[in-house]
C-alpha positions in Angstrom: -60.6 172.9 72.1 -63.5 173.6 69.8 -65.2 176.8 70.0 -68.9 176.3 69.8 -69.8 179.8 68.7 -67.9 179.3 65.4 -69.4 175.6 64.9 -72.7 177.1 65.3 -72.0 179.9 62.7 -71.2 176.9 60.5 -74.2 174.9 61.0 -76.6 174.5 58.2 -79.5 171.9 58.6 -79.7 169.0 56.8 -82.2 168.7 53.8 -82.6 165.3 54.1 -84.4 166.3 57.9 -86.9 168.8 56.2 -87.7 167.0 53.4 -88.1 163.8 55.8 -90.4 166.1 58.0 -92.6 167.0 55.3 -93.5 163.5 54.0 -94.3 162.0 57.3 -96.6 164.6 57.9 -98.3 164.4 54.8 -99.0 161.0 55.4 -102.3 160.1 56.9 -101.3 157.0 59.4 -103.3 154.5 61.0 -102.8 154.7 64.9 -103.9 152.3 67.3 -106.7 154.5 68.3 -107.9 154.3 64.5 -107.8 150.9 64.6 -109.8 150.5 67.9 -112.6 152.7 66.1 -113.0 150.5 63.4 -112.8 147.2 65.5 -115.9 148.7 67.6 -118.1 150.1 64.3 -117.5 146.6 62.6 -118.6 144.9 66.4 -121.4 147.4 66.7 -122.4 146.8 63.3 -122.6 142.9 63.8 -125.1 143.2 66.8 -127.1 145.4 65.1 -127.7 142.6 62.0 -127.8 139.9 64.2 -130.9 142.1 66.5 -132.6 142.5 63.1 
């Protein structure tokens, strides 16, 4: 039977994880939202040339 206590004296987290962590959050990503944004400037943008 395994004891957990003892497993969980053993655990050490995995580098990979932090290091994995760290990168994807110092990554700026493009979300959906940020697209949306952009799509609307470029939109709002047109009408305004097309009204001058």
């Amino acid at each position: 039977m395994i004891n957990f206590e003892e497993e969980l004296k053993k655990f050490k987290p995995s580098l990979d994880v932090d290091e994995a962590e760290g990168a994807i959050y110092a990554r700026d990503l493009t979300d959906v939202i940020d697209i949306l944004k952009e799509m609307l400037e470029e939109t709002s943008d047109s009408e305004r040339k097309q009204r001058s």
